[in-house]
N, C-alpha and C positions, 0 to 999 in steps of 0.2 A: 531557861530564860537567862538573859545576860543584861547587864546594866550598864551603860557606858555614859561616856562624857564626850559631846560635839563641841569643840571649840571651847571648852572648859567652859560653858556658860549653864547648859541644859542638860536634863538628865533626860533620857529617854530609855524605852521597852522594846526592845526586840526579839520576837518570837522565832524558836529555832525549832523546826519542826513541824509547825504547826499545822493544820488542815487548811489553813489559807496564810500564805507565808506573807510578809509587807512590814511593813512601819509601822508600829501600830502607839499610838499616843495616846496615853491614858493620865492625863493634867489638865487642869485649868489654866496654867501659864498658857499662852501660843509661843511654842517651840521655831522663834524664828530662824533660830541656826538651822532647822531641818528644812524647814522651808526655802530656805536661801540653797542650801543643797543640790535641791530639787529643780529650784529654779536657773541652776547653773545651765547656761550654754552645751549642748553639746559636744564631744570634740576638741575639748578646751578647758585647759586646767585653770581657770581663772576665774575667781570668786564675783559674784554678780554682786554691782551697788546697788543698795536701795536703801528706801526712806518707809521707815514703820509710821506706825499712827501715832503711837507714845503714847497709844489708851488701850493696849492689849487689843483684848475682841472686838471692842467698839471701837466707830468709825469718826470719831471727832479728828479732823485736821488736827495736826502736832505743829511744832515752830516750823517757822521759814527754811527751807531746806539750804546747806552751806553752802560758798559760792564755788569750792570743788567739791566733787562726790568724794563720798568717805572710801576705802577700802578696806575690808574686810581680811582679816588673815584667812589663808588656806588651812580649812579644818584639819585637826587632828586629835585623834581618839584613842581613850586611854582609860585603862581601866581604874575605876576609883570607886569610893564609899559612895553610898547617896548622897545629892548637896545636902545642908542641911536645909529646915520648912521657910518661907519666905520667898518674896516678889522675887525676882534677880533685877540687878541692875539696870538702867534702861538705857538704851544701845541709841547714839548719836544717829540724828537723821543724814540723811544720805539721799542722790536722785537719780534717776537710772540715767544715761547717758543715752545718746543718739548713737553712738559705738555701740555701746550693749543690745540696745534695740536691736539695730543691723545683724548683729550675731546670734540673738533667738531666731529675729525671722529666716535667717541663713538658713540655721538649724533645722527650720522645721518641713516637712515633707512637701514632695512636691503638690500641688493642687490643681484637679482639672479645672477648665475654664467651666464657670459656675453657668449652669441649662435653664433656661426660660423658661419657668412655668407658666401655664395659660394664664389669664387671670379669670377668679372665680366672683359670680356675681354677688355681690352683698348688699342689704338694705343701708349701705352707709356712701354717702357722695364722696365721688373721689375727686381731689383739685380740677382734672377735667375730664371732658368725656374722650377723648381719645386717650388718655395716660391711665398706667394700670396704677392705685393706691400706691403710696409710699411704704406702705405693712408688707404688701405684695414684692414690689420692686427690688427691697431692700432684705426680702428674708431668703436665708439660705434655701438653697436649691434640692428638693428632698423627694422622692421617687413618691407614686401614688400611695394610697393604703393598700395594704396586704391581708387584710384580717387580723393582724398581730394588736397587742392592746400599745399602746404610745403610751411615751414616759417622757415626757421635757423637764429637765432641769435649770431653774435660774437659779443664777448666782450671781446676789444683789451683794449690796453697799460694795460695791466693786471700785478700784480706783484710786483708794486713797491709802489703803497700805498696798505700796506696789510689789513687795515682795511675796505677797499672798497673792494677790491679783495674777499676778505673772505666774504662780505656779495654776493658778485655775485654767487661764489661757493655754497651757501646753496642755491640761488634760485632755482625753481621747474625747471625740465630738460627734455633732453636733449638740452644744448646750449653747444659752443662750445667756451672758453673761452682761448684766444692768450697772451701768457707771453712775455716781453718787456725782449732780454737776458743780459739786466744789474741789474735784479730786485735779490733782495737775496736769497736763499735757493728757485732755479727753483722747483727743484726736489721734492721736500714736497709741497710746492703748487701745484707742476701738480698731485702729488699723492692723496692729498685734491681735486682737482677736479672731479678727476676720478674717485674716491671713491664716489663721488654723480651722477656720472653718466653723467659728462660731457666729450667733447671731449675737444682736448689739442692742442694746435699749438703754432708756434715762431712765435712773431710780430717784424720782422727785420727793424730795421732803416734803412733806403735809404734817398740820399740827394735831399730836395728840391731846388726848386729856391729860390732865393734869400736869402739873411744873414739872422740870426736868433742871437738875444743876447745871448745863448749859448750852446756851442758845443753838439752836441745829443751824447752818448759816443754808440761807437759801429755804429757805422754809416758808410753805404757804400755809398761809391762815385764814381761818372760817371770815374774819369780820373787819378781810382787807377790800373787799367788796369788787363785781365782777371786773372792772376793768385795771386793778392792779393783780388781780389774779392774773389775769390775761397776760398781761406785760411781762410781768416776772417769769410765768411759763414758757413765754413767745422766746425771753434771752436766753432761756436753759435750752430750749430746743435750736436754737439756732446756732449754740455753740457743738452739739455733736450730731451732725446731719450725718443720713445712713441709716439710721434706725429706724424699726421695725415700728415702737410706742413705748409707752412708759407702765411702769408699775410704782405704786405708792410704796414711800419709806417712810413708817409711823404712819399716823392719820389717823387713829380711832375717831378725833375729832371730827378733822375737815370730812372725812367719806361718808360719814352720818348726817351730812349738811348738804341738803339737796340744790339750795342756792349756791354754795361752796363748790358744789363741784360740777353745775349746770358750764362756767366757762372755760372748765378746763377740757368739760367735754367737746365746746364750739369748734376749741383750737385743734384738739385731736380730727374730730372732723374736715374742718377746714386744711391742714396738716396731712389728711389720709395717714393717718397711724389709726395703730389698736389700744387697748390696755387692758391689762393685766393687774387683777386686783387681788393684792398682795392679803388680803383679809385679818388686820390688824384688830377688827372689833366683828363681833358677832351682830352687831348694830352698822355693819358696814350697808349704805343704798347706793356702793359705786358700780357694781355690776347694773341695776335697774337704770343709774341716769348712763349710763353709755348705751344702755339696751334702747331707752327711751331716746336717746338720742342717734341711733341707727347706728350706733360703733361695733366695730368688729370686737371683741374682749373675750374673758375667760378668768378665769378666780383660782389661787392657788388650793391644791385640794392639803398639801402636808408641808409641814413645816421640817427639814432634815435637822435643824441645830436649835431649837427653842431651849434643851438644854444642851448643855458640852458636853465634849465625851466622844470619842470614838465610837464606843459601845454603842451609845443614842443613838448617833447617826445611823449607824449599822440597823437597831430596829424600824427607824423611825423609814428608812429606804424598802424594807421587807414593806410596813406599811403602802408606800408608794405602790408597791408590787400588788398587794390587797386590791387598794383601789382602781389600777389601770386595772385587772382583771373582773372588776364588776359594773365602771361605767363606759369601759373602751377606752381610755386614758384616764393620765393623771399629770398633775401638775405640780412640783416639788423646789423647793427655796430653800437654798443654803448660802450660806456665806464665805467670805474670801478666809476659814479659820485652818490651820494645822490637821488640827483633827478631823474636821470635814473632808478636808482635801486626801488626807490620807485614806480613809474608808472611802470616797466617792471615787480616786483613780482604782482599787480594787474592784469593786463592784461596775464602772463600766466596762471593766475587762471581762464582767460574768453574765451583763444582761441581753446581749444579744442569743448569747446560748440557753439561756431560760427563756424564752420564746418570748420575747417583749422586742418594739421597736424603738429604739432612743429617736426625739425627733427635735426641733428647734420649736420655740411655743409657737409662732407661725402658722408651723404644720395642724394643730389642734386648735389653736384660733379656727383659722381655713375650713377646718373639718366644720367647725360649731356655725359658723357663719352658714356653711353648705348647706345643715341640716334645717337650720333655721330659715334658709330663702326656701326650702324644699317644702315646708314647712307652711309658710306665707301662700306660696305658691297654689295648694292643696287647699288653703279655706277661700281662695280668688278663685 
């Protein structure tokens, strides 16, 4: 084992030898010097700008980002003692550029022209009758079932630290990656996404229990009553058009509030999206009111980083593995962290060879919708 120093800020662990060789990042800081690394441009010795949260893991908006992008020095690594214990300093915000953009998607491999899937029927009304749903139109294009068990990974509160975000984007795909609607220029990250062949959804704040030191901005609450629910949903959705549906961020509250979430289920309908219910509370009834409301949906079955850690994640993705193998998929949520990204680019390098299919949530929505009309169909 060796210990170094990136850009004299962070200490990191790298394994030499090992039975799975990688980055492997064992702290609770997020190592955004590695991150920013990773996120470098291909082909190109030039440090990518970006703008952190200035709240580590969590995804609270930081200040206004400066009126030029910061630049970053080009790392360099050196052997030293361990820093000593304590935060490190916190690294001025910064914005990615429309240049920088340019140069990821340059970067990134070529893509065939995405294949039209039929569309499948579902107990949920689509805007019309001749247009296939929005869930359908908008979701990556992905060959039938095989028999293999499916495995989709979201990776929510996406957005607002963009140098995390961006390295989730360049990971191998199809995953489907959920933008927080207060994060900056939606629309160039969903298109960054999708450009590597990910799918795209809103991670909409809903209120949980209990206080929180501060306010989640864009947050829907139980006892705004349905037509400001509506409102506030209808702007966040019409600012990243594209998308597949949403999955809740937080909500133990509002998802337990069948009034609370009877309008957002309208607009999904009326919208032809799905959702994806992120299952914040064990008292969650947002799968039943989409169901009751004839929506297409699906419920995370594992959570990858509830705690941090490398290590976690690593079991917590075995888990995933458990469960595609005993219900025919599984549904798995991580976030834009260091250590997720590190374990989750390793591991989609091993799961197609363990006999599992990666698919977009989509793919397993579609599936569950099939079963269910098939379903319908058989007691009619």
């Amino acid at each position: 084992m060796a210990t170094v120093v990136i850009g004299a800020s962070v200490a990191i662990t790298v394994s030499i030898g090992a039975p799975r060789t990688g980055l492997y990042v064992e702290t609770h800081e997020e190592p955004a010097e590695i991150a920013r690394a990773f996120a470098i441009p291909l082909g190109t010795g030039e440090p990518l700008p970006y703008r952190p949260s200035a709240q580590g893991p969590f995804n609270w908006p930081g200040g206004a980002p400066p009126t030029e992008p910061a630049r970053l020095p080009a790392p360099q690594v050196a052997a030293v003692d361990p820093p000593p214990t304590g935060r490190p300093p916190p690294i001025a915000p910064a914005t990615l550029t429309p240049p920088v953009v340019a140069s990821l998607r340059a970067a990134l491999p070529s893509i065939p022209p995405p294949r039209r899937l039929p569309p499948v029927r579902v107990p949920a009304p689509s805007p019309s009758d001749a247009d296939e749903p929005a869930w359908i139109a908008n979701a990556v294009p992905t060959l039938p079932p095989d028999g293999r068990p499916e495995i989709a990974i979201i990776i929510d509160d996406a957005g607002v630290d963009r140098v995390h975000t961006g390295v989730a984007i360049r990971l191998k795909g199809p995953l489907t990656i959920s933008f927080l609607p207060y994060a900056s220029d939606l629309a160039g990250q969903a298109r960054a996404a999708r450009a590597n062949r990910h799918e795209v959804m809103l991670h909409v704040p809903m209120e949980p229990h209990g206080a929180f030191a501060e306010p989640e901005p864009f947050l829907l609450r139980a006892r705004m009553g349905a037509g400001e629910i509506q409102r506030r949903l209808a702007r966040d959705l019409d600012a990243l058009p594209g998308i597949v549906g949403i999955n809740n961020h937080m909500g133990s509250l509002f998802t337990s509030d069948p009034q609370a979430l009877a309008p957002v289920m309208e607009e999904l309908v009326r919208r032809g999206l799905l959702f994806v219910d992120s299952r914040t509370s064990a008292r969650s009834l947002a799968q039943d009111s989409a169901q009751a409301h004839g929506l297409p949906n699906a419920g995370r079955d594992v959570f990858l980083d509830h705690y941090e850690g490398q290590a976690e994640v690593r079991k917590r993705l075995i888990e995933t593995e458990r469960v595609a193998r005993k219900q025919g998929y599984a549904i798995a949520i991580g976030h834009p962290r260091a250590a997720t990204l590190a374990e989750l680019a390793l591991w989609l390098d091993e799961v197609e060879s363990k006999g599992y299919r990666l698919v977009p949530v989509s793919a397993i929505v579609r599936a569950r919708a099939t079963q269910l009309a098939g379903r319908l169909a058989t007691r009619g």
